[in-house]
C-alpha positions in Angstrom: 154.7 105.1 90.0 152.6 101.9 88.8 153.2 98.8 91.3 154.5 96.4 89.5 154.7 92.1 90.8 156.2 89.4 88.8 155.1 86.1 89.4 158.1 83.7 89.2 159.5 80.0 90.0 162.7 78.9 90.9 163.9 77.4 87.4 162.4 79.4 84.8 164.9 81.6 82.7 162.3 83.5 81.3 161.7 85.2 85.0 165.2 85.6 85.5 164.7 88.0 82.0 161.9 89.6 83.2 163.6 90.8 86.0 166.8 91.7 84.7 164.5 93.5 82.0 162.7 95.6 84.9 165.9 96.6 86.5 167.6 97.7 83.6 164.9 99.9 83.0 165.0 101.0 87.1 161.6 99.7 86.8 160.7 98.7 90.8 159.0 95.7 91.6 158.0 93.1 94.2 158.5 89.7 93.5 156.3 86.5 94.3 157.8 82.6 93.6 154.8 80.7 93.4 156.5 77.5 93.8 157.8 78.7 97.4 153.7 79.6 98.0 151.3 77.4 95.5 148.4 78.7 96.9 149.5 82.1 95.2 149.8 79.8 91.6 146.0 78.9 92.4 145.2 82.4 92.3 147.4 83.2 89.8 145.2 80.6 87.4 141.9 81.7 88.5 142.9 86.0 87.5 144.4 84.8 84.1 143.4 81.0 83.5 147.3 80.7 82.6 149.9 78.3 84.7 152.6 79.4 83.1 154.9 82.0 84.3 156.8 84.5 83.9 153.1 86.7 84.7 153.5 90.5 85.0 151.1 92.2 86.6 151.1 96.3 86.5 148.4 98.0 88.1 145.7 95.3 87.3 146.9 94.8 83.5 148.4 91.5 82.9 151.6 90.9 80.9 152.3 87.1 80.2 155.6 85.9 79.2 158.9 87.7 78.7 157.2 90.6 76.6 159.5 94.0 76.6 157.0 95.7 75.0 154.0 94.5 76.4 155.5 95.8 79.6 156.5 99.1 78.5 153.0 99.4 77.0 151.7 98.9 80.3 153.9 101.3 82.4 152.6 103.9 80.4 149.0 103.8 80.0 
């Protein structure tokens, strides 16, 4: 199983699909709000130079945005 963490903030709908995405697929994964923890959006900028979010990350491959396929492509290389 690939580890899966999607970076999120409190008001973005596009996280909220992300994650509604993952569990409809019974795809596990952890969850970090980088508003609650803005030292984690730092890093955030620094692996991908992007602020926004939803970002995706599945074993070291970065998905950005609310991108189905993008994740599924990930999962299963």
């Amino acid at each position: 199983m690939k580890n899966v963490t999607v970076y999120t903030t409190n008001s973005c709908p596009f996280c909220v699909m992300v994650k509604n995405f993952l569990n409809a697929q019974n795809i596990p994964f952890k969850e970090v709000n980088v508003e609650a923890n803005p030292q984690m959006m730092i890093e955030l900028m620094n692996k991908t130079g992007q602020m926004g979010v939803p970002q995706t990350e599945i074993d070291g491959k970065w998905v950005i945005g609310f991108d189905p396929n993008g994740i599924m492509k990930a999962l299963s290389n």
